[in-house]
PALO-262207 format. One record per residue (C-alpha): residue number from 1; residue in one letter; chain; x negated, y negated, z. Coordinates in steps of 0.05 Angstrom, whole numbers, plus 5000, padded with zeros to 4 digits. Layout:
PALO-262207
+-----+-----+-------+------+------+------+
|   n | res | chain |   px |   py |   pz |
+-----+-----+-------+------+------+------+
| NUM |   A |     A |    X |    Y |    Z |
...
+-----+-----+-------+------+------+------+
END
This chain:
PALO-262207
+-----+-----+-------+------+------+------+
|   n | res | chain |   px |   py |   pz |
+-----+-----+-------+------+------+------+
|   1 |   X |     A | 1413 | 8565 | 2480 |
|   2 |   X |     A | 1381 | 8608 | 2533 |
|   3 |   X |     A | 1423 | 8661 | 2557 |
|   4 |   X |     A | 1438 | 8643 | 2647 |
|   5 |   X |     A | 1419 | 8696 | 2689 |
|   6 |   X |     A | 1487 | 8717 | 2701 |
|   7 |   X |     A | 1496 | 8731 | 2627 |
|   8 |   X |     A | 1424 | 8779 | 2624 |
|   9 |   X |     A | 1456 | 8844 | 2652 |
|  10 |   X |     A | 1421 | 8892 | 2696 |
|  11 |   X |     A | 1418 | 8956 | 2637 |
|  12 |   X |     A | 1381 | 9022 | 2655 |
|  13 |   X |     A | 1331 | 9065 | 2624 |
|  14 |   X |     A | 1272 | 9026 | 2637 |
|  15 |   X |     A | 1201 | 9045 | 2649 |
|  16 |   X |     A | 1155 | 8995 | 2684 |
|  17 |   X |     A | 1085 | 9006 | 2697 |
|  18 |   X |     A | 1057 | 8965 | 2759 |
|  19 |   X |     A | 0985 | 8944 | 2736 |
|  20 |   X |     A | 0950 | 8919 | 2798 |
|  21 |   X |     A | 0885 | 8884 | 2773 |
|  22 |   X |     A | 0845 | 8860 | 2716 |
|  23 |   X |     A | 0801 | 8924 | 2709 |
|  24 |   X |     A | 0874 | 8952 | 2698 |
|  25 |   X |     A | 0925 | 8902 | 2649 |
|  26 |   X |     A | 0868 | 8874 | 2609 |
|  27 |   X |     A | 0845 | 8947 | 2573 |
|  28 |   X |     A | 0915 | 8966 | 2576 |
|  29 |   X |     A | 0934 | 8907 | 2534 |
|  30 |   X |     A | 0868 | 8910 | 2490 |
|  31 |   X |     A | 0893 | 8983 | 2475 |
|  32 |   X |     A | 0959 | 8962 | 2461 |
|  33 |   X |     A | 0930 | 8911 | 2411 |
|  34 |   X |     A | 0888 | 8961 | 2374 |
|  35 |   X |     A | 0951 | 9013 | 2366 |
|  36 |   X |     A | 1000 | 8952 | 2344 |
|  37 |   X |     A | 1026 | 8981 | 2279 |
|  38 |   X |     A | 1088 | 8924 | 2262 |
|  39 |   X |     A | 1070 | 8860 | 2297 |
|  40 |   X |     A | 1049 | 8836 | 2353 |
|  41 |   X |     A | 1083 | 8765 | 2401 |
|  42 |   X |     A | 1039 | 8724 | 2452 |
|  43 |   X |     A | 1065 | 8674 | 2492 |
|  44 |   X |     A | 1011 | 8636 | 2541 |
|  45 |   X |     A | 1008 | 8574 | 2592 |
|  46 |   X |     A | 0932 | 8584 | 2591 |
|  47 |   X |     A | 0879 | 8596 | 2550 |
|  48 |   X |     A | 0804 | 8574 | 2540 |
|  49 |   X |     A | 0752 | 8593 | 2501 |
|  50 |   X |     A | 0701 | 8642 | 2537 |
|  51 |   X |     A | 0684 | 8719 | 2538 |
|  52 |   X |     A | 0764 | 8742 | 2557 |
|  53 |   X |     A | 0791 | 8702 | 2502 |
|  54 |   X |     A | 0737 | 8732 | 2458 |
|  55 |   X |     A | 0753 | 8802 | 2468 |
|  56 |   X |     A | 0821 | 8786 | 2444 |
|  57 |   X |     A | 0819 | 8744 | 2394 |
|  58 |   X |     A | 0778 | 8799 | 2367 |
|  59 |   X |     A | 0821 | 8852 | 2376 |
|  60 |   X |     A | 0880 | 8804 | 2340 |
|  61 |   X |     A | 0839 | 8788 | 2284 |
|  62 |   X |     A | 0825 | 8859 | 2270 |
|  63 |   X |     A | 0908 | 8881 | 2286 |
|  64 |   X |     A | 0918 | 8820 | 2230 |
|  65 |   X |     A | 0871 | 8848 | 2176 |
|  66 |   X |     A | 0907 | 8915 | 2173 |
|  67 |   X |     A | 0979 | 8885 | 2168 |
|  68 |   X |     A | 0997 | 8874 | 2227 |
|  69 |   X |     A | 1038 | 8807 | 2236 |
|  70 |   X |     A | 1011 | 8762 | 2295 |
|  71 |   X |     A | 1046 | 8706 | 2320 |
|  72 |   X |     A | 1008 | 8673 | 2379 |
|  73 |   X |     A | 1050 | 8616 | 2424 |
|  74 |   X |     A | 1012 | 8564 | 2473 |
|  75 |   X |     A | 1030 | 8517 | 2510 |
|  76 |   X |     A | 0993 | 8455 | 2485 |
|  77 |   X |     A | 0979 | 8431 | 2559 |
|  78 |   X |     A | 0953 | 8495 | 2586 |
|  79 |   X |     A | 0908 | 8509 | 2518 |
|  80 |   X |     A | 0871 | 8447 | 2519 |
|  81 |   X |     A | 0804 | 8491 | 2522 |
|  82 |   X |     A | 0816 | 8532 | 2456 |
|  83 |   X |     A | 0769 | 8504 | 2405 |
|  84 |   X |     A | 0790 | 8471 | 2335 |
|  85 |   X |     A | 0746 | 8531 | 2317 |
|  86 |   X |     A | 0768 | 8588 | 2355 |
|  87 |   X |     A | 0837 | 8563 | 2331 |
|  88 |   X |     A | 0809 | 8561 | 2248 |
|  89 |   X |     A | 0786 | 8638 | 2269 |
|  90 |   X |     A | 0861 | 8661 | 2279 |
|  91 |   X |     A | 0892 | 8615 | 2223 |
|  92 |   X |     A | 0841 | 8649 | 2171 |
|  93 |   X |     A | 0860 | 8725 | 2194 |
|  94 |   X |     A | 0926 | 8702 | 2178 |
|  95 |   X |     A | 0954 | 8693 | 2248 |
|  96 |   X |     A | 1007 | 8648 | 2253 |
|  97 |   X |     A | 0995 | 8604 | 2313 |
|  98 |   X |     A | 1040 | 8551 | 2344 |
|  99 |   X |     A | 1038 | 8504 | 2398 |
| 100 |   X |     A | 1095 | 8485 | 2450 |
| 101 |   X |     A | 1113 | 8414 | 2477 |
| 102 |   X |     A | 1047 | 8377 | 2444 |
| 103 |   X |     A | 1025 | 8317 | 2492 |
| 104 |   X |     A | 1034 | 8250 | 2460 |
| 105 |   X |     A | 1036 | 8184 | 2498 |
| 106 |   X |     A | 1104 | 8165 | 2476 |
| 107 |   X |     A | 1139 | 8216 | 2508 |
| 108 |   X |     A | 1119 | 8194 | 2577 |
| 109 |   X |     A | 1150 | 8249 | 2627 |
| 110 |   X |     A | 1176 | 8291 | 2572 |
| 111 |   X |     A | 1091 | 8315 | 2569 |
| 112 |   X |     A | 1117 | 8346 | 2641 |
| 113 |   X |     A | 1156 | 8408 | 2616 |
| 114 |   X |     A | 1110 | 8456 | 2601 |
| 115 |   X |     A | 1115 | 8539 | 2580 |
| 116 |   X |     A | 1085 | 8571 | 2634 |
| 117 |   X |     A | 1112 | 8646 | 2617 |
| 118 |   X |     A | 1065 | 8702 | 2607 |
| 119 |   X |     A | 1079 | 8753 | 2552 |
| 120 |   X |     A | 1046 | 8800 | 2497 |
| 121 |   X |     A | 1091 | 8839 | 2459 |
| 122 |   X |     A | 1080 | 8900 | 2420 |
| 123 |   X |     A | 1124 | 8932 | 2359 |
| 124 |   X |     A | 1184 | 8907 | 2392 |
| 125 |   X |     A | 1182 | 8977 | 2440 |
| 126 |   X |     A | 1122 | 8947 | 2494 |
| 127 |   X |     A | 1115 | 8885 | 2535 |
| 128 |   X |     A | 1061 | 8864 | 2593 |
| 129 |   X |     A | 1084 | 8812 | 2633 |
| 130 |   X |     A | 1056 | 8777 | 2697 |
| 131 |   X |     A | 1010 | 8713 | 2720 |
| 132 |   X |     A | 0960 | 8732 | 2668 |
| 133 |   X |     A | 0925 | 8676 | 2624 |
| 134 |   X |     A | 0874 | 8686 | 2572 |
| 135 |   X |     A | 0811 | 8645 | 2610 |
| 136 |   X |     A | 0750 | 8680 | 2641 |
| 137 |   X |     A | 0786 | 8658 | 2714 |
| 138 |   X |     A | 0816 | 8729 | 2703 |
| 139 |   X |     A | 0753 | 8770 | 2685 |
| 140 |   X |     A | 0744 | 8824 | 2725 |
| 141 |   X |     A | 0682 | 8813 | 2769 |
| 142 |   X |     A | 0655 | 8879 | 2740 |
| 143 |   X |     A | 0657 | 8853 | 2676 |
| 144 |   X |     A | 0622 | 8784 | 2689 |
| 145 |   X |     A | 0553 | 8773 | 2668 |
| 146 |   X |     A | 0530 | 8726 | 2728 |
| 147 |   X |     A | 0562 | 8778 | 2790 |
| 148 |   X |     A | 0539 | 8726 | 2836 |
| 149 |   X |     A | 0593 | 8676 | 2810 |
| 150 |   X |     A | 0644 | 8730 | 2801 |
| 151 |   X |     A | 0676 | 8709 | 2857 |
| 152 |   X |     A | 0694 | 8636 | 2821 |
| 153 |   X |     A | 0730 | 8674 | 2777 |
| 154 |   X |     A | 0757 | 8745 | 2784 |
| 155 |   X |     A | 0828 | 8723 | 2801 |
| 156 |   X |     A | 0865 | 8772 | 2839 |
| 157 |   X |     A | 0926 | 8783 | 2790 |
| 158 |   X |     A | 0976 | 8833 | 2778 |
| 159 |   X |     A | 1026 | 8858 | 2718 |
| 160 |   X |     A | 1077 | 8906 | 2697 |
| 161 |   X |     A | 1076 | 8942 | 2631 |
| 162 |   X |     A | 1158 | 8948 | 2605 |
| 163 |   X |     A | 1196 | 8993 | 2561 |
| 164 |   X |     A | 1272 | 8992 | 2548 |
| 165 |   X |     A | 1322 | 8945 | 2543 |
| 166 |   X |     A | 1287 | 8882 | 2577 |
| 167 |   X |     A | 1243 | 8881 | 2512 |
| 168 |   X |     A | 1295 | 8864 | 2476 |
| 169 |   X |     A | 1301 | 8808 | 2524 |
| 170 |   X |     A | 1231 | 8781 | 2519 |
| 171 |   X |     A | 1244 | 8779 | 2451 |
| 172 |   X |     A | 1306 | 8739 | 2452 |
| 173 |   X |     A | 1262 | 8688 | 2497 |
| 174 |   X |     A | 1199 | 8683 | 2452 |
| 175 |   X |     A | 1243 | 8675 | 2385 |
| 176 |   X |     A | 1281 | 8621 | 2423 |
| 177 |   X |     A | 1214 | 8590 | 2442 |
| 178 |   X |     A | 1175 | 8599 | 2379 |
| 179 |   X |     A | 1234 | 8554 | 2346 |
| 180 |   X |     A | 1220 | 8493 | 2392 |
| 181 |   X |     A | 1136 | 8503 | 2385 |
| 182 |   X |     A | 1098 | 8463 | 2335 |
| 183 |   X |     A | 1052 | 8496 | 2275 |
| 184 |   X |     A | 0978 | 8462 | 2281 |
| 185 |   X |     A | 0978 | 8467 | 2199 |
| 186 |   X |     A | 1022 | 8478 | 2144 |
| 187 |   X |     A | 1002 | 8543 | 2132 |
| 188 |   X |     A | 1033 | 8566 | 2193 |
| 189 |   X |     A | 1095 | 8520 | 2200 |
| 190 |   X |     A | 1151 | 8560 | 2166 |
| 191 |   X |     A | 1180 | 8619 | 2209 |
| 192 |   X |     A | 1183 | 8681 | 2151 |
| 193 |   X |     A | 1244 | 8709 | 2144 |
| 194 |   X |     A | 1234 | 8777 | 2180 |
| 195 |   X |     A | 1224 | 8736 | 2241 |
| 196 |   X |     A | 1288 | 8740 | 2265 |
| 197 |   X |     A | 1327 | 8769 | 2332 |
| 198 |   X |     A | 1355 | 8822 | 2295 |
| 199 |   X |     A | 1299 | 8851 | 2264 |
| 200 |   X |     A | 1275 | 8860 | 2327 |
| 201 |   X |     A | 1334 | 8889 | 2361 |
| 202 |   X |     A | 1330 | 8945 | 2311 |
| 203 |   X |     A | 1253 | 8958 | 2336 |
| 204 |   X |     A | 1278 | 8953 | 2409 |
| 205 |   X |     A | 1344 | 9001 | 2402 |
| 206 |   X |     A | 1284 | 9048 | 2367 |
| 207 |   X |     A | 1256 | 9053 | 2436 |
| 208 |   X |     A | 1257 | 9118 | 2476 |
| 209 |   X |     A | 1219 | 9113 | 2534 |
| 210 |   X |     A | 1204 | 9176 | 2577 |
| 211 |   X |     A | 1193 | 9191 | 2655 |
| 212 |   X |     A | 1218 | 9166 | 2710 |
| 213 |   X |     A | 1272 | 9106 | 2690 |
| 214 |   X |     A | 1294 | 9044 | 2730 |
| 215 |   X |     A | 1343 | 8987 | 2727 |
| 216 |   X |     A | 1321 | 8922 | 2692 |
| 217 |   X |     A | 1330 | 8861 | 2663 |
| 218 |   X |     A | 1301 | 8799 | 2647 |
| 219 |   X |     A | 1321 | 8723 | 2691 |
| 220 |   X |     A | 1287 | 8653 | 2656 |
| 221 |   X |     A | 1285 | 8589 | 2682 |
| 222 |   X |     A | 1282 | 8522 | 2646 |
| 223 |   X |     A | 1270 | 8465 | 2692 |
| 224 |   X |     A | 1330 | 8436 | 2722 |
| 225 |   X |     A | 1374 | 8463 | 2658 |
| 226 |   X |     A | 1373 | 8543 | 2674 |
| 227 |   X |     A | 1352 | 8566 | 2743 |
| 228 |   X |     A | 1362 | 8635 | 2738 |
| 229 |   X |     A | 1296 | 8661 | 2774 |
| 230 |   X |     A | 1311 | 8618 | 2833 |
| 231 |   X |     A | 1385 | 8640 | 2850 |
| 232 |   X |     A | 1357 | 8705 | 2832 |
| 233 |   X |     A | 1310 | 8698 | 2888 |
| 234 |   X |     A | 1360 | 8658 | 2932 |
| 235 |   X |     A | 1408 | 8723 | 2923 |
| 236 |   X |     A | 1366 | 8772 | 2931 |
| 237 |   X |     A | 1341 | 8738 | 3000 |
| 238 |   X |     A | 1406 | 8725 | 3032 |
| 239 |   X |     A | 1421 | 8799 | 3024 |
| 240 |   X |     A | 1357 | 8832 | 3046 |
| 241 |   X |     A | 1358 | 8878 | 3104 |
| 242 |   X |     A | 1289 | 8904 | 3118 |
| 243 |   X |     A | 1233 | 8874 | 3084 |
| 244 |   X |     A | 1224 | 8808 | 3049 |
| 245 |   X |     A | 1149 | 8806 | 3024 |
| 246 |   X |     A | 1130 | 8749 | 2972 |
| 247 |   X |     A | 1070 | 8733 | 2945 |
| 248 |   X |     A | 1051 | 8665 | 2909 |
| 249 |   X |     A | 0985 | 8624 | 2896 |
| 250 |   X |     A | 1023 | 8554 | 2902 |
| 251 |   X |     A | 1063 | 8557 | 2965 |
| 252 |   X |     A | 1109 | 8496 | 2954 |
| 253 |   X |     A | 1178 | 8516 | 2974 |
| 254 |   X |     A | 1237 | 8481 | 2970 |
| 255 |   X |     A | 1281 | 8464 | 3031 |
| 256 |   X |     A | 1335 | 8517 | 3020 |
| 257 |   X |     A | 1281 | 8572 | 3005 |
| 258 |   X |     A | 1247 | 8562 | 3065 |
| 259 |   X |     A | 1317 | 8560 | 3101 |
| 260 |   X |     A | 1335 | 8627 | 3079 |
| 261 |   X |     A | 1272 | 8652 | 3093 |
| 262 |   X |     A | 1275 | 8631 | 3163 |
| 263 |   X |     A | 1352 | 8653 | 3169 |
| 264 |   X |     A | 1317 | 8727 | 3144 |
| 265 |   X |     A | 1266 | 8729 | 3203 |
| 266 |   X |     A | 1322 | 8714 | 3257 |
| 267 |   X |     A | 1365 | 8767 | 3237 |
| 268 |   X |     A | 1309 | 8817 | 3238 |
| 269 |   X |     A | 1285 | 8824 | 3168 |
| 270 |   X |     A | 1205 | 8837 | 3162 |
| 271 |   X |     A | 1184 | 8766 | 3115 |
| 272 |   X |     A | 1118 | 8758 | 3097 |
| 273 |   X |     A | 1081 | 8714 | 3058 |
| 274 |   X |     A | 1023 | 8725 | 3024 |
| 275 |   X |     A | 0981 | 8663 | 2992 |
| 276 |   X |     A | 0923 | 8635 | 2975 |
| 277 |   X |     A | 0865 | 8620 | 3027 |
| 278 |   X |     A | 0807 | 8572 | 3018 |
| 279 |   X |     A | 0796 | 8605 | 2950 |
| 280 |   X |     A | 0833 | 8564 | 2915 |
| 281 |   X |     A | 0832 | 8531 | 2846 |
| 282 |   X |     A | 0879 | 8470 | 2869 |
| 283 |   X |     A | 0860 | 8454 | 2949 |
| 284 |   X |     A | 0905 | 8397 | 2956 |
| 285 |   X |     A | 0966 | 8448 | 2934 |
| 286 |   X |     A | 0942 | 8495 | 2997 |
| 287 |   X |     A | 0942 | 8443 | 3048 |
| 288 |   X |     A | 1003 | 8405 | 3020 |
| 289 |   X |     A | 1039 | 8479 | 3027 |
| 290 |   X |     A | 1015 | 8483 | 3100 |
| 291 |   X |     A | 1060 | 8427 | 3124 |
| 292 |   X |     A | 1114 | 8481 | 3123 |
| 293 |   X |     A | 1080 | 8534 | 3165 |
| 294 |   X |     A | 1093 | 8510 | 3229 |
| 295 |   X |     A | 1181 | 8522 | 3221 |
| 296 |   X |     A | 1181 | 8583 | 3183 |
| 297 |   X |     A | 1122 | 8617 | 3244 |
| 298 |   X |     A | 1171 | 8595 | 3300 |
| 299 |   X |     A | 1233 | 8617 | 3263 |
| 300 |   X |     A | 1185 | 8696 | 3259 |
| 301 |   X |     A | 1154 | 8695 | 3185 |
| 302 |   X |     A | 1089 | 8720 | 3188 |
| 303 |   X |     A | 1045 | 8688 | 3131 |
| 304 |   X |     A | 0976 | 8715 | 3115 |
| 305 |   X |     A | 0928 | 8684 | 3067 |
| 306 |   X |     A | 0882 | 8724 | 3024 |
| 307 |   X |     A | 0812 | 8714 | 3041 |
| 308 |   X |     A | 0753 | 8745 | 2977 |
| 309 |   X |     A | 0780 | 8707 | 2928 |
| 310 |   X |     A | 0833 | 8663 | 2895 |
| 311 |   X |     A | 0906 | 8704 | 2890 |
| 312 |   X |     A | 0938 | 8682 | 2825 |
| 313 |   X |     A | 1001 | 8734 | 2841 |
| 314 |   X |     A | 1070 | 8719 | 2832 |
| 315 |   X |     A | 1102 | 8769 | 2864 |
| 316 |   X |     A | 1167 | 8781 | 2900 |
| 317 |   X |     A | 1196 | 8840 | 2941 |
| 318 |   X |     A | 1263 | 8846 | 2975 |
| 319 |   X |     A | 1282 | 8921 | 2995 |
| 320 |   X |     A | 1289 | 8953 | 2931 |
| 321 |   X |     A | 1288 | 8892 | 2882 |
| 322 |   X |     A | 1225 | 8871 | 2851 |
| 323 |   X |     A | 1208 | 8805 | 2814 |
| 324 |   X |     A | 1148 | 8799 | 2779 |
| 325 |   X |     A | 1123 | 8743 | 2724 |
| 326 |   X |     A | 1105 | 8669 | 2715 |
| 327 |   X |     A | 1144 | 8633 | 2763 |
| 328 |   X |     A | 1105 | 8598 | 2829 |
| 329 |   X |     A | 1167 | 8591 | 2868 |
| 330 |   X |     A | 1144 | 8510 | 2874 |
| 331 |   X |     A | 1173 | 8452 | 2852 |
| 332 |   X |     A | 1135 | 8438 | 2799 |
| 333 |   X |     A | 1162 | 8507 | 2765 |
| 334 |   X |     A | 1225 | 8503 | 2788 |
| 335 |   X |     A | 1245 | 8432 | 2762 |
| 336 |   X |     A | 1196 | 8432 | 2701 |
| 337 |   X |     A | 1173 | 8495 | 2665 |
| 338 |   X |     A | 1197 | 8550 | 2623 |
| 339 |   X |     A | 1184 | 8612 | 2666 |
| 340 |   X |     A | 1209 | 8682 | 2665 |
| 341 |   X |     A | 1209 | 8736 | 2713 |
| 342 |   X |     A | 1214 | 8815 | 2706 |
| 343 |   X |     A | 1261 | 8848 | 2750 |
| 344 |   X |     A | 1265 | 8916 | 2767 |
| 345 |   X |     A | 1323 | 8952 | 2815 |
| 346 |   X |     A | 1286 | 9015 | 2843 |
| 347 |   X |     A | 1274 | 9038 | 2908 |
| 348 |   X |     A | 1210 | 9078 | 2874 |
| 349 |   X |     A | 1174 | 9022 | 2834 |
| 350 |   X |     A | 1187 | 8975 | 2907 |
| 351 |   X |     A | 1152 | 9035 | 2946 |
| 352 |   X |     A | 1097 | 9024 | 2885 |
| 353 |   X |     A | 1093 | 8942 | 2897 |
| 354 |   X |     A | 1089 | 8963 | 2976 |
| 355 |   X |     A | 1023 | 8997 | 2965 |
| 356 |   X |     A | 1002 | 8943 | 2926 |
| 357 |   X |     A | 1020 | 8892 | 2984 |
| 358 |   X |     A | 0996 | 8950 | 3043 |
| 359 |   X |     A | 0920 | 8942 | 2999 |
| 360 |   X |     A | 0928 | 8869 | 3007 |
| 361 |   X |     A | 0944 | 8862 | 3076 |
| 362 |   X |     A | 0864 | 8879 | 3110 |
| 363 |   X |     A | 0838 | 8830 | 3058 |
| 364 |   X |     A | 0878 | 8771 | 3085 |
| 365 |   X |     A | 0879 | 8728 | 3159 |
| 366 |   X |     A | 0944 | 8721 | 3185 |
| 367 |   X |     A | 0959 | 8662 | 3214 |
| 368 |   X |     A | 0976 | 8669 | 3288 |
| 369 |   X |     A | 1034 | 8612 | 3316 |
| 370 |   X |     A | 0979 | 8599 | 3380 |
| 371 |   X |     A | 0932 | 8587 | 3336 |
| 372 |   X |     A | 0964 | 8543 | 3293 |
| 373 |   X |     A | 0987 | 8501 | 3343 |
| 374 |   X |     A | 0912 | 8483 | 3367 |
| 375 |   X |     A | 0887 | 8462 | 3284 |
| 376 |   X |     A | 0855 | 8409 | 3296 |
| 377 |   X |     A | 0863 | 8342 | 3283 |
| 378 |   X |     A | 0828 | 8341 | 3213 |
| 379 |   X |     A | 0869 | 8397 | 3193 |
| 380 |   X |     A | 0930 | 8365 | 3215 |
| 381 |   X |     A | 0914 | 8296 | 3177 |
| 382 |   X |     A | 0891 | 8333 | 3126 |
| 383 |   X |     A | 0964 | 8369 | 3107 |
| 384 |   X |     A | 1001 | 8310 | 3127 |
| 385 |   X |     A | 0956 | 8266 | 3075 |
| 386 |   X |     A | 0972 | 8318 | 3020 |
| 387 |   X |     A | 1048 | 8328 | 3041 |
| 388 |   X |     A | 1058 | 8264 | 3032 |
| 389 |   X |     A | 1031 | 8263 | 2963 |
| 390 |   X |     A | 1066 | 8317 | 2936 |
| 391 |   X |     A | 1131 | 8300 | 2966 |
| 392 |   X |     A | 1120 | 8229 | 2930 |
| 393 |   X |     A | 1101 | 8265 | 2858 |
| 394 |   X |     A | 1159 | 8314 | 2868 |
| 395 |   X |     A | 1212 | 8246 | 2883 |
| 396 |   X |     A | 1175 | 8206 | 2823 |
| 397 |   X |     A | 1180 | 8275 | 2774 |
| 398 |   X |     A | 1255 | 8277 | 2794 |
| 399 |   X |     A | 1268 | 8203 | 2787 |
| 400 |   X |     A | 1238 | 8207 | 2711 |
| 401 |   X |     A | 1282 | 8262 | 2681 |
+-----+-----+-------+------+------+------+
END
């Protein structure tokens, strides 16, 4: 059983790196990869076959061959575009590689749930966490080798490197996880006996990290079963007193989210949104979110949309609490996926995430009440059209659990 959020303790003696962009998290987890000396945990929603997933399927492969023990998780929705082939190349380095939730026609809404955390875990002492996926939508633009379509696919992303007791926590979630997934061949079916929670807890209590230390803690969800990040959220904003900055690709709140978000702006707090412009890798998601613009602008929240390129973020900020990791804050997370969240209590690391936002901020349009109220009529048929859809899937999705 998954442990509730009120039973995942805030515990201190953490140290959590913010990594702002690809040029940052992907070498830093690359490096990782190459000094992995035990073994090494990744847990993905998505993951196709392309240059990114190249560069570290290579760098597995070559952790693998020197004894290093690789267990790679997917969700079997989200990894559609890794190859039979790229998927042989892993299973002959020895790489034990499993699949979560496989679609199959008989189990009708049950192919809904899908593992959307993020996670690569190193020697049970180092975990990156965030939005990240393994797809060459998250190659830096730098690193592209067309520049004039880097723009299609440098998502703007973010992660947090973690040391200290919320690896232990990760670890709890992934061997939890890795029980439920599904072995692609026989070779890689049985779990070996060193892959167990203790084993790891006696890497994790190993851990000494050094610097400058934080409160932390991990908070999962699990569809309508375990909504930890969401009260998390829910607490955190009923409580805030001077800023309440969130940033999400898929704005698709639900009604008591936006409520307290509204209830925040009256009685002063600073909310802001930031979210996807016309960037964006799902349209009918951004103009199905805008439906719920016009409420939360009169009741003060100021929502800005980021303009150079899609924002694949998931980021949350309230005061001195930070939340940062798979979750969308939508529906579709929130009543069907396995997410998972980072949390961090420090009024230094939220100074840290401010800079991140205060970079953000000149790169978006904000979103002016006068202006909104003269959209025209397009735009306005436009978001009611798509409202209406995705309050129809979200009744049907509920109807079928």
């Amino acid at each position: 059983m998954l442990p509730r959020a009120q039973e995942i303790y805030w515990r201190d003696g953490h140290q959590i790196q913010l990594l702002s962009e690809g040029e940052i998290y992907i070498p830093a987890m690359l490096t990782a990869i190459t000094n992995a000396e035990d073994f090494i945990l990744v847990e993905l929603y998505l993951a196709q076959d392309g240059r990114l997933w190249r560069q570290f399927r290579r760098a597995l492969i070559q952790a693998a061959l020197r004894g290093v023990r690789v267990y790679i998780l997917l969700d079997h929705f989200g990894s559609q575009g890794v190859s039979r082939q790229e998927r042989a190349y892993l299973s002959q380095a020895g790489i034990r590689l499993r699949f979560f939730n496989p679609l199959h026609w008989r189990k009708l809404s049950h192919n809904l749930v899908r593992n959307h955390r993020k996670l690569l875990l190193i020697d049970g002492d180092l975990a990156f966490v965030g939005g990240f996926g393994w797809s060459d939508e998250f190659l830096p633009y730098a690193w592209h080798p067309n520049p004039k379509d880097g723009d299609k696919v440098a998502w703007k992303e973010v992660a947090v490197q973690v040391q200290g007791p919320s690896v232990h926590q990760w670890l709890n979630l992934f061997v939890h996880t890795w029980q439920q997934g599904q072995a692609e061949s026989a070779t890689s079916a049985a779990i070996p006996e060193d892959f167990s929670l203790a084993f790891f807890t006696r890497a994790a209590d190993q851990q000494q990290p050094l610097g400058l230390l934080h409160l932390g803690r991990v908070v999962c969800g699990q569809g309508l079963l375990l909504q930890g990040v969401k009260r998390s959220l829910l607490y955190r904003i009923l409580r805030a007193r001077e800023c309440i900055w969130i940033a999400t690709p898929y704005f698709a709140p639900s009604w008591r989210l936006r409520r307290y978000l509204r209830l925040a702006a009256r009685r002063g707090v600073d909310v802001r949104l930031l979210l996807a412009g016309p960037r964006h890798d799902h349209p009918a998601v951004r103009y199905a979110g805008q439906r719920f613009y016009l409420r939360l602008l009169l009741a003060g929240v100021r929502i800005f949309e980021y303009q150079p390129r899609f924002t694949h973020a998931k980021v949350c900020l309230c005061d001195t609490w930070v939340s940062i990791g798979s979750c969308n804050f939508d529906s579709w997370s929130l009543h069907w996926n396995l997410e998972a969240n980072q949390e961090v209590l420090s009024a230094e690391f939220a100074q840290e995430l401010s800079q991140w936002f205060a970079r953000a901020w000149p790169e978006t349009q904000e979103i002016q009440l006068e202006t909104w109220l003269k959209r025209s009529w397009y735009r306005k048929a436009r978001q009611w059209w798509w409202g209406r859809v995705d309050t129809w899937l979200t009744r049907l999705t509920k109807a079928s659990r």
